[in-house]
TORFIMAR-718671 format. One record per atom (N, C-alpha, C, CB): residue number from 1; residue in three letters; atom name; x, y, z. Coordinates in nm, 2 decimals, always signed. Each point is the difference from the previous one (the first is absolute). Glycine has a CB too. Layout:
N
   resi   resn   name        X        Y        Z
    NUM    ALA     CA        X        Y        Z
...
***
This chain:
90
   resi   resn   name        X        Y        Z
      1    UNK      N    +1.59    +2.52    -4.46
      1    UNK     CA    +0.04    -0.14    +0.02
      1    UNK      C    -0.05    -0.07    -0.13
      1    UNK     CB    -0.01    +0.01    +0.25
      2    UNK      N    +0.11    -0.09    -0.30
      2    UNK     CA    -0.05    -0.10    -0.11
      2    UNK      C    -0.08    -0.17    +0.10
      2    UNK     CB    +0.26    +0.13    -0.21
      3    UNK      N    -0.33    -0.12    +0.08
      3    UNK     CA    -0.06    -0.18    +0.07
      3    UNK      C    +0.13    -0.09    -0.03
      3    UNK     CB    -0.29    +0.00    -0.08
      4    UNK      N    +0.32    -0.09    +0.18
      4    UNK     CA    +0.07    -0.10    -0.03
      4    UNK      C    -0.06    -0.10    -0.06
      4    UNK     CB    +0.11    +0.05    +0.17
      5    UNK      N    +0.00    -0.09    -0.23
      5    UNK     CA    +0.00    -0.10    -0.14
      5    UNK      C    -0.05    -0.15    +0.04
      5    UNK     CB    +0.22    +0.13    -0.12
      6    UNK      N    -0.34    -0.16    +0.09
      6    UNK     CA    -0.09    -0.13    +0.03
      6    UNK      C    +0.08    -0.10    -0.04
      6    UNK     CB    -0.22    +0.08    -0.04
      7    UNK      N    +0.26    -0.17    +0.13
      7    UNK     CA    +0.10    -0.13    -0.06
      7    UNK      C    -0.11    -0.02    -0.04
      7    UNK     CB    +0.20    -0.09    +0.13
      8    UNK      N    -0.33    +0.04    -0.19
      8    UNK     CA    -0.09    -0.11    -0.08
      8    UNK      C    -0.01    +0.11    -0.09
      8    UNK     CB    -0.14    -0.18    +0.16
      9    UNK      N    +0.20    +0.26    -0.17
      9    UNK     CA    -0.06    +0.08    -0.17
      9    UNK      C    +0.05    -0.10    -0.11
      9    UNK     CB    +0.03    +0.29    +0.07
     10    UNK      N    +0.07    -0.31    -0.08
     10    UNK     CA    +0.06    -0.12    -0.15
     10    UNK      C    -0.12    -0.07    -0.03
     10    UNK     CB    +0.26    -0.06    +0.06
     11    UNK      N    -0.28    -0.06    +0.06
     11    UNK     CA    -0.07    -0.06    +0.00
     11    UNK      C    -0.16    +0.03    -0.02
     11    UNK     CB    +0.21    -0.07    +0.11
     12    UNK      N    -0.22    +0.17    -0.06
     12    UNK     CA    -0.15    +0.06    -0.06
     12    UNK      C    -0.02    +0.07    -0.11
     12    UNK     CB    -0.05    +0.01    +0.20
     13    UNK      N    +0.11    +0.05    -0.28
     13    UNK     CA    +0.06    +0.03    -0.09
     13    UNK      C    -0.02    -0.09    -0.12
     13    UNK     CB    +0.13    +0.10    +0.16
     14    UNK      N    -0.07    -0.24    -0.13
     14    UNK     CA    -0.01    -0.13    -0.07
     14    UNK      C    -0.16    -0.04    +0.01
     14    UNK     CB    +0.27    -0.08    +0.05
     15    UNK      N    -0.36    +0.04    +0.01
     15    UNK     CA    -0.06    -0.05    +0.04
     15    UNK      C    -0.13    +0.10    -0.04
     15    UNK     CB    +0.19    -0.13    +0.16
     16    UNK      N    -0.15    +0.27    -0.17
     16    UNK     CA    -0.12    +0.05    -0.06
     16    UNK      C    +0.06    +0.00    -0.13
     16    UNK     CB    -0.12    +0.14    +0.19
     17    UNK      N    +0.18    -0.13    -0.27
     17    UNK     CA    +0.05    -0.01    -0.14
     17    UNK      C    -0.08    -0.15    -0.05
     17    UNK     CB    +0.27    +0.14    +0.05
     18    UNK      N    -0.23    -0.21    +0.02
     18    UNK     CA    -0.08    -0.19    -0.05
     18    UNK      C    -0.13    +0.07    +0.02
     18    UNK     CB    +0.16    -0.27    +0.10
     19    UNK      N    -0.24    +0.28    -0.03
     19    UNK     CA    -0.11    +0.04    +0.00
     19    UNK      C    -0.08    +0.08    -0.14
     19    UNK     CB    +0.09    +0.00    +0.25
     20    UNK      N    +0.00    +0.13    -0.25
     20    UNK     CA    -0.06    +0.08    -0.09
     20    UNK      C    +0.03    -0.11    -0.14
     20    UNK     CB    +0.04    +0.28    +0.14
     21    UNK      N    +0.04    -0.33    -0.16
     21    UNK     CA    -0.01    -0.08    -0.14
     21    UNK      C    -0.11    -0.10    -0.01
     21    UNK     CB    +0.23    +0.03    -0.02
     22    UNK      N    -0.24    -0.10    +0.18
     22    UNK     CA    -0.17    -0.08    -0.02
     22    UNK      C    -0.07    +0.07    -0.04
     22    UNK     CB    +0.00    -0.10    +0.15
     23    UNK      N    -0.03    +0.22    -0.04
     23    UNK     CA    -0.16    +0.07    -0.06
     23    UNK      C    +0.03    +0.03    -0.14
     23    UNK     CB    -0.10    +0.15    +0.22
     24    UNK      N    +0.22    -0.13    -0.30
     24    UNK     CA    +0.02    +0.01    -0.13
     24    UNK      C    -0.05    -0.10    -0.09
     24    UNK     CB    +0.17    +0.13    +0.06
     25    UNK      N    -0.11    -0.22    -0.07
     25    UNK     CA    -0.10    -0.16    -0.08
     25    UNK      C    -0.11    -0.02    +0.05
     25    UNK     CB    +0.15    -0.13    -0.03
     26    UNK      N    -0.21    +0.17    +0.17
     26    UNK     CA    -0.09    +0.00    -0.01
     26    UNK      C    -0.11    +0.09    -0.06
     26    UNK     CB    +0.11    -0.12    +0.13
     27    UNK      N    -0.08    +0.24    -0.11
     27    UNK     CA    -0.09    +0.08    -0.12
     27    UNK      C    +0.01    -0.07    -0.13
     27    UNK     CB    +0.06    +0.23    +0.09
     28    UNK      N    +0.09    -0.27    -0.17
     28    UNK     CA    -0.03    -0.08    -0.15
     28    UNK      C    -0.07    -0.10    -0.02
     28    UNK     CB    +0.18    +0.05    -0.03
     29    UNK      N    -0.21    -0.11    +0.15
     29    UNK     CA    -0.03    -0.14    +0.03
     29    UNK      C    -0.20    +0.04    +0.01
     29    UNK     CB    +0.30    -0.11    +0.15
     30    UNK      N    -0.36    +0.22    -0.14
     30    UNK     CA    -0.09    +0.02    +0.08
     30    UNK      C    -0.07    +0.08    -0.11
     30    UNK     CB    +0.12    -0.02    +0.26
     31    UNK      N    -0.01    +0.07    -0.36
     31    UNK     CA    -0.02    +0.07    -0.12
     31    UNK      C    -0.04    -0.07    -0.11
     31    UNK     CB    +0.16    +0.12    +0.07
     32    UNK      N    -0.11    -0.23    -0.11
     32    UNK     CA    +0.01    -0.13    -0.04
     32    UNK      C    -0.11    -0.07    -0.01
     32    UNK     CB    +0.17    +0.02    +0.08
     33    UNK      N    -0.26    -0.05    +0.06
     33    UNK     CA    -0.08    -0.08    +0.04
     33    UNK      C    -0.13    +0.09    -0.12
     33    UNK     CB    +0.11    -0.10    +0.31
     34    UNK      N    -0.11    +0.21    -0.24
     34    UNK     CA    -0.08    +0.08    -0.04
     34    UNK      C    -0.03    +0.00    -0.11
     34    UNK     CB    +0.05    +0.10    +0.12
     35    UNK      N    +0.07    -0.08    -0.23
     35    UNK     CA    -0.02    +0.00    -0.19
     35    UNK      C    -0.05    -0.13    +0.01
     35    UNK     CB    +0.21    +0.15    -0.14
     36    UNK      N    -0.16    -0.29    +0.22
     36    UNK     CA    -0.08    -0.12    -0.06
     36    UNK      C    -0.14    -0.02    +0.02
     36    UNK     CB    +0.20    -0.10    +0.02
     37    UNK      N    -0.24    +0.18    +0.07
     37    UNK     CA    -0.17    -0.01    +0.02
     37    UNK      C    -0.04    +0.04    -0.11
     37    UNK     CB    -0.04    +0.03    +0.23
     38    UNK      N    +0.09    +0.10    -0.28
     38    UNK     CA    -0.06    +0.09    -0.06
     38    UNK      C    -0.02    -0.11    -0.14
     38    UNK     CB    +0.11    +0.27    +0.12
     39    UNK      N    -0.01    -0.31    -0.21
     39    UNK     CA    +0.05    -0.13    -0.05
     39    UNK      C    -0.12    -0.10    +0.00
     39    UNK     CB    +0.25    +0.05    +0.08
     40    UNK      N    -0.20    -0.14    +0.04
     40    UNK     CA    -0.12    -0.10    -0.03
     40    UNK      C    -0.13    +0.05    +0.00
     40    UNK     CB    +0.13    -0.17    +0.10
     41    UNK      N    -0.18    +0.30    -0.01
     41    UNK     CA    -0.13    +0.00    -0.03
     41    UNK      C    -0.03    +0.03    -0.18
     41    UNK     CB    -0.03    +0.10    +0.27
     42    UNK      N    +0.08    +0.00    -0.30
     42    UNK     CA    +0.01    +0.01    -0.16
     42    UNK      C    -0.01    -0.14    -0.10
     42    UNK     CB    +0.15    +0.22    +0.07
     43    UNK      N    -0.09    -0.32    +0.00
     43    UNK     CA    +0.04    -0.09    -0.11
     43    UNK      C    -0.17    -0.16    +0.04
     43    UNK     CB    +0.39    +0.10    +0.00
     44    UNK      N    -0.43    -0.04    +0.12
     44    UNK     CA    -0.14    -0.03    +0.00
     44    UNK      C    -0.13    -0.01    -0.09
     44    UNK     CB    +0.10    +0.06    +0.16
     45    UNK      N    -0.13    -0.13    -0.20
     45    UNK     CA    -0.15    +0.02    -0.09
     45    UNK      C    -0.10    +0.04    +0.10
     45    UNK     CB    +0.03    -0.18    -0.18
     46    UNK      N    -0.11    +0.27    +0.15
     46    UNK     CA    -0.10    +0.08    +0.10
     46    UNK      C    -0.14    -0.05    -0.05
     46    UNK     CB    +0.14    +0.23    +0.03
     47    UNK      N    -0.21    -0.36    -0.08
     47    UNK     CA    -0.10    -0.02    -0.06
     47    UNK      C    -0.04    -0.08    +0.15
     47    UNK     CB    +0.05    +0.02    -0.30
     48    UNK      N    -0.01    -0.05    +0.39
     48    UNK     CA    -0.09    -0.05    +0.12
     48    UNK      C    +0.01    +0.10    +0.15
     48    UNK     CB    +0.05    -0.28    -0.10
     49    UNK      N    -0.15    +0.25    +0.14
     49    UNK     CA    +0.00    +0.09    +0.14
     49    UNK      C    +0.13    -0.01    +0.12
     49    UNK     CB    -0.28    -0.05    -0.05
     50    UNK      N    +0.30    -0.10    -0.01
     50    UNK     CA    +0.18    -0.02    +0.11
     50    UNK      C    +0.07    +0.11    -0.04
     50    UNK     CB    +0.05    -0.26    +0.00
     51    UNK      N    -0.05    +0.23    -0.15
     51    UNK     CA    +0.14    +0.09    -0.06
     51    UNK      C    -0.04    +0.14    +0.05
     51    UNK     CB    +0.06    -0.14    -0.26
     52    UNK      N    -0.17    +0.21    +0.24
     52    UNK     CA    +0.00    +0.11    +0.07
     52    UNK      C    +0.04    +0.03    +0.16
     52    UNK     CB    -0.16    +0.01    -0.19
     53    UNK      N    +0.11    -0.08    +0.25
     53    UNK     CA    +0.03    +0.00    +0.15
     53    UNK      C    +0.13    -0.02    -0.01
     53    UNK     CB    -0.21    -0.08    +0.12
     54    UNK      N    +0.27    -0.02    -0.20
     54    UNK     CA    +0.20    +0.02    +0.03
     54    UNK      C    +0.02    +0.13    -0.03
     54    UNK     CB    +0.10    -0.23    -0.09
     55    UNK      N    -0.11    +0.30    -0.08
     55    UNK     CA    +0.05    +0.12    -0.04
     55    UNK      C    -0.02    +0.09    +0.16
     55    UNK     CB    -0.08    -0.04    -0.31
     56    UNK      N    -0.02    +0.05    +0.33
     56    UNK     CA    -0.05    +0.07    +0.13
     56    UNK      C    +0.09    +0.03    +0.12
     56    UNK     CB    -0.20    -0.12    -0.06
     57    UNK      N    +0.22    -0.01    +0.14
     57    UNK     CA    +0.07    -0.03    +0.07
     57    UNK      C    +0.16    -0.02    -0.03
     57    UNK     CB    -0.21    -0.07    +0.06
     58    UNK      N    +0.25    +0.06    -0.15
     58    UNK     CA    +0.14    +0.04    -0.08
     58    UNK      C    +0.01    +0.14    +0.02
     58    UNK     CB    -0.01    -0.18    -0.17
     59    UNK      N    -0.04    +0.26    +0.10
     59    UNK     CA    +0.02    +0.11    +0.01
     59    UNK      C    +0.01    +0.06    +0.16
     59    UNK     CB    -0.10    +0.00    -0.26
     60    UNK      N    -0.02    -0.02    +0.30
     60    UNK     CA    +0.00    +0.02    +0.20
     60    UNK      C    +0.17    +0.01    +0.04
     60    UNK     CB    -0.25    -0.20    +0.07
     61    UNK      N    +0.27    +0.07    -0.09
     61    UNK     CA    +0.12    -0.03    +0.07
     61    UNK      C    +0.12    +0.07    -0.08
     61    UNK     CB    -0.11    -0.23    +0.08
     62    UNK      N    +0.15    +0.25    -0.21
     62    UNK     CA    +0.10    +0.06    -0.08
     62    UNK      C    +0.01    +0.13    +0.10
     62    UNK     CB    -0.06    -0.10    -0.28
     63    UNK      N    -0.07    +0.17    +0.28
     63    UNK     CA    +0.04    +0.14    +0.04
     63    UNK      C    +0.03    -0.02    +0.16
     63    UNK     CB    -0.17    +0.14    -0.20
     64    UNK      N    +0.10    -0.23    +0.31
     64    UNK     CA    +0.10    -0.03    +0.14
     64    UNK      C    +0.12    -0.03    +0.00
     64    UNK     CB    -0.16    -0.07    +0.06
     65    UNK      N    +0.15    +0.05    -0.17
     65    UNK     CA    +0.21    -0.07    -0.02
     65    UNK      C    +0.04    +0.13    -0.03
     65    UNK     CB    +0.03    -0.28    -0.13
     66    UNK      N    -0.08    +0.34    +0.05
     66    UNK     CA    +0.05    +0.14    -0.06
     66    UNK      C    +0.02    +0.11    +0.14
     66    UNK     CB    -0.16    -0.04    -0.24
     67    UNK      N    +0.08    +0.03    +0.33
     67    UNK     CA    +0.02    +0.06    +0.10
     67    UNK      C    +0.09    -0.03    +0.10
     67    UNK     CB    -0.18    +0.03    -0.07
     68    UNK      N    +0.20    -0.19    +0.06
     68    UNK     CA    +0.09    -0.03    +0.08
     68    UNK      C    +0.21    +0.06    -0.05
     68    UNK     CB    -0.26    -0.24    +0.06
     69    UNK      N    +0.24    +0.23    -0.18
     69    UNK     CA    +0.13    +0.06    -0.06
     69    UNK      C    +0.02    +0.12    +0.07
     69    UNK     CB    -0.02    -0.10    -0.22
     70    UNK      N    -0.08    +0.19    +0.20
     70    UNK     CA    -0.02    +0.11    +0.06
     70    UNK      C    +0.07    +0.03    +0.15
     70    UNK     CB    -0.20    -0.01    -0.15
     71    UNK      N    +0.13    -0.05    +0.19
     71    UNK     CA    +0.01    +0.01    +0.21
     71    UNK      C    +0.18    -0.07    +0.00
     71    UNK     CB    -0.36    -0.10    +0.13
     72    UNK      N    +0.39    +0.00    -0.21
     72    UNK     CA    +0.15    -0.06    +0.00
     72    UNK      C    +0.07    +0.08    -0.02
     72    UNK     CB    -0.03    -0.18    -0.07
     73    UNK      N    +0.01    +0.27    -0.01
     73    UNK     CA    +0.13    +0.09    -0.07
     73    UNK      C    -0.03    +0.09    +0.11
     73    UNK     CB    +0.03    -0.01    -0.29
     74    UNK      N    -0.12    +0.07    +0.37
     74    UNK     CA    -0.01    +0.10    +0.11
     74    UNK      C    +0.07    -0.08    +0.06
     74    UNK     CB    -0.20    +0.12    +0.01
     75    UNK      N    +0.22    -0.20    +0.08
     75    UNK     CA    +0.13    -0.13    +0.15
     75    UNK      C    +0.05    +0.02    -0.11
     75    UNK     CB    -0.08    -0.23    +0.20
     76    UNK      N    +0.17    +0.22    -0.35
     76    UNK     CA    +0.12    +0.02    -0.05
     76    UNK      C    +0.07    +0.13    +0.01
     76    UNK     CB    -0.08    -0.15    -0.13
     77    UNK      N    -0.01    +0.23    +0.10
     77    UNK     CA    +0.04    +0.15    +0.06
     77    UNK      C    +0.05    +0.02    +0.13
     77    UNK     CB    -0.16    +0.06    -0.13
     78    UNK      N    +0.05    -0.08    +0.25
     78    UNK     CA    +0.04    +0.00    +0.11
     78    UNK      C    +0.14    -0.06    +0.02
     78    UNK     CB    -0.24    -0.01    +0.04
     79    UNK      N    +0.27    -0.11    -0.07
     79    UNK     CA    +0.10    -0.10    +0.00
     79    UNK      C    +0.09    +0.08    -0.01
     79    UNK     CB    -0.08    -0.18    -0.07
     80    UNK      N    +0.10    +0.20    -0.07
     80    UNK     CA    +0.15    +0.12    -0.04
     80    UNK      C    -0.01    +0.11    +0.09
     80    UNK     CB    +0.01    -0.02    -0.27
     81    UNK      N    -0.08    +0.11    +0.28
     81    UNK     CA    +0.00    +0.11    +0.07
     81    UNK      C    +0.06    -0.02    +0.13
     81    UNK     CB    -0.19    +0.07    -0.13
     82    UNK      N    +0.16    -0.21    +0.22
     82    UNK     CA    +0.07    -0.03    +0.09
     82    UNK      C    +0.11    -0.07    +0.00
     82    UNK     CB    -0.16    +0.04    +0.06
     83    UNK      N    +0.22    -0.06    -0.14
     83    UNK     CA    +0.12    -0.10    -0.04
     83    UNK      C    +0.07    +0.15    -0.02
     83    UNK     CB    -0.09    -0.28    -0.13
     84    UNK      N    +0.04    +0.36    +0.05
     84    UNK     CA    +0.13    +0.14    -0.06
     84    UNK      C    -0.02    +0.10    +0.16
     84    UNK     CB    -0.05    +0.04    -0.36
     85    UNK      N    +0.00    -0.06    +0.49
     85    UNK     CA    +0.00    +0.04    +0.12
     85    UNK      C    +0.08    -0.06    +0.05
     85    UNK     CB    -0.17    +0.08    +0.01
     86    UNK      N    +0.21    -0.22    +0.03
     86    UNK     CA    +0.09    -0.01    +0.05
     86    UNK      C    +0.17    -0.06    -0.06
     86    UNK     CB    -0.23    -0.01    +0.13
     87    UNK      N    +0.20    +0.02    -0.27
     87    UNK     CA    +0.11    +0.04    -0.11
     87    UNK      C    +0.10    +0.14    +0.06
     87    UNK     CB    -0.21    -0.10    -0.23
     88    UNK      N    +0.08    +0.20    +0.27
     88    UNK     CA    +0.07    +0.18    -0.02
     88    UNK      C    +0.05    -0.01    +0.12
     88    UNK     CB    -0.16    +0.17    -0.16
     89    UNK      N    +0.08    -0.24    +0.27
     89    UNK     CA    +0.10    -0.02    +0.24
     89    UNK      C    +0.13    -0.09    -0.06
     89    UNK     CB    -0.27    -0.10    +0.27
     90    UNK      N    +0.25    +0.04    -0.41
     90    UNK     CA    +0.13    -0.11    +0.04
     90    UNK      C    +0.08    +0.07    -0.01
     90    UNK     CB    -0.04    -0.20    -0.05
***
């Protein structure tokens, strides 16, 4: 016996497709953020104790964002992988 054909597949289909292009700008977007920390910390003068606690804390955060690209493109993956499953029932 074949599975019958999900009337909401089109529609889910669509709906994970917009998705996967979010988590897509959002990786660029997340990618982005990241080179500008890297950026303004660099373009910091390091001769006071602030400026070091920014460089510091700049960097902290560059590489949490770095990670967060990471875990996005994993839910992008997921996404497609389930979008081309109910692509192959339709």
């Amino acid at each position: 016996m074949s599975t019958p054909l999900d009337p909401d597949a089109p529609r889910k289909i669509e709906v994970l497709a917009t998705i996967e292009r979010q988590l897509r700008e959002a990786i660029v977007r997340l990618t982005d953020v990241s080179a500008r920390a890297v950026r303004l910390a660099d373009q910091t003068a390091w001769r006071t104790d602030a400026a070091t606690r920014f460089h510091v804390s700049a960097d902290a955060w560059r590489h949490e964002v770095g990670g967060l690209s990471a875990y996005v493109e994993g839910a992008k993956e997921d996404v497609a992988r389930e979008r081309a499953r109910i692509e192959a029932l339709a």
